[in-house]
N, C-alpha and C positions, 0 to 999 in steps of 0.2 A: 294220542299219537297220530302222527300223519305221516304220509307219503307224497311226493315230488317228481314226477318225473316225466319223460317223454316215451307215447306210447308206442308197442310193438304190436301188433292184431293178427289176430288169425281168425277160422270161420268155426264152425260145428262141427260135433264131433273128433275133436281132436285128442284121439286117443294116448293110452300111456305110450304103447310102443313109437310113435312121433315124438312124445317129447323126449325120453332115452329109451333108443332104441335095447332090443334086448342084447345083441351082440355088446351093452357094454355094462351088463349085467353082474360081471364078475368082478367088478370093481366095487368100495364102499369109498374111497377118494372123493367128496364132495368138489375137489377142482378139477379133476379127471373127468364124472360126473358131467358136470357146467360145459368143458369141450367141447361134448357131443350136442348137447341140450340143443331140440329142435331141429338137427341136422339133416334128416330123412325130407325136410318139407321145408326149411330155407338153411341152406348151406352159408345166409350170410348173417346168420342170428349173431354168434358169438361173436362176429367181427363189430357186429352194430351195436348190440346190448351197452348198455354202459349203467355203471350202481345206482339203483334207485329207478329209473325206466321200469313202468306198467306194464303190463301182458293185459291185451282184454282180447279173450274169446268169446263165443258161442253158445248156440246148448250143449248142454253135454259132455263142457270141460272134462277130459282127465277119463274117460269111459276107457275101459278095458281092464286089462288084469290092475290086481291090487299091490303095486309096486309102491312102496317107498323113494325108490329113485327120483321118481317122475316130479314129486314137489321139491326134492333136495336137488336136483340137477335146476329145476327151473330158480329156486332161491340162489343158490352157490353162483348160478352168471350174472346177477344183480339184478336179477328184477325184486324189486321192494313190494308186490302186488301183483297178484290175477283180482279181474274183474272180470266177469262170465253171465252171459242166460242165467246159465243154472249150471252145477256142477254134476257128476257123478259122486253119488252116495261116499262108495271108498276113497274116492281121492280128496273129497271135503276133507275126511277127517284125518288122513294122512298129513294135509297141506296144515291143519292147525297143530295135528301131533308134531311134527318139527318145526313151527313156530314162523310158517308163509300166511301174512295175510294175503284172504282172498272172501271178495265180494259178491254176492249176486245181485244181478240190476239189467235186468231186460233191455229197459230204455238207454240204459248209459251202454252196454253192448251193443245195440245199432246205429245208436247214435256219433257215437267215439272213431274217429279215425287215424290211423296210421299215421303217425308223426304228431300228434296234440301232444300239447302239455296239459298235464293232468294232474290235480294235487285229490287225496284222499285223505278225511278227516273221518280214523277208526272209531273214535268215542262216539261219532255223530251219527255216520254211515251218509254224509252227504261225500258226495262227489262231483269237483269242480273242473270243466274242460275249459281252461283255459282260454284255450285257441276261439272255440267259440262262444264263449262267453256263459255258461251256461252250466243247471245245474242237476243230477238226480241224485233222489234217493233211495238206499239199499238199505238194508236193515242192518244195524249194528251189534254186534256180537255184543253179548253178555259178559256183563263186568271178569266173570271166572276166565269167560272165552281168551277176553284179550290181555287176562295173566297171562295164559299159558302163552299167547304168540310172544306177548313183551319179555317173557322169559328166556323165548328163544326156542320153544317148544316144550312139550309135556314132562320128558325127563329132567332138565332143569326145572322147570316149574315146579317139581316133585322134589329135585335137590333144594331147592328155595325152603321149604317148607312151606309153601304159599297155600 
């Protein structure tokens, strides 16, 4: 499986409450969700996003409370991928329980800038910036791993019988 797309960046520690913020908490609307997605810290996400476009952050991806929103709002506005330092524990497995892939790669996080194109090969864990020519490697999830994302996350993965 791969990904395609043009990236979005942010820096460290980009907590849950940044990605949705809590005031829209009371919603379970995955495109309601997406609206807000990133709002708090760029007002012109949703208007730029477009299906398939990367997110690569920081260390510290996704720190703060243990929200399920935070990957279903980031998935639902089209990003096909985080790429990060490193993640937060809870929001890893959150991002693969609803079926976001998302990468860790130090170097491809500093290196990667704001507007590349950037294709990701899941089976491989390479990742390729286009723009400048150039390649890292992240370590690739485990064969089980990327049923559950290719399923579309855990609960399908579970309906599959897989």
């Amino acid at each position: 499986m791969k990904a395609n797309g043009k990236v979005i960046k942010y820096g460290d520690n980009i907590d849950t409450d940044v990605i949705i913020p809590a005031r829209y908490l009371n919603t379970t609307d995955h495109k309601e969700l997406a609206s807000h997605c990133m709002e708090d810290i760029d007002k012109e996400f949703v208007n730029k996003v477009k299906d398939g476009d990367i997110m690569v952050g920081g260390a510290n991806f996704g720190c703060g409370s243990s929200r399920e929103h935070a990957p279903i709002a980031i998935k639902a506005s089209g990003i096909s991928c985080v790429i990060a330092k490193d993640f937060a524990r809870i929001f890893y497995r959150n991002a693969i329980n609803i079926g976001l892939p998302i990468l860790e790669c130090a170097e491809a996080s500093e290196d990667i800038d704001e507007g590349n194109e950037v294709e990701v090969d899941f089976d491989t864990g390479v990742i390729t910036n286009k723009t400048k020519n150039k390649t890292y490697q992240a370590v690739a999830f485990p064969e089980f791993m990327q049923g559950i994302i290719n399923a579309g996350g855990l609960v399908e993965y579970i309906k599959k019988g897989m």
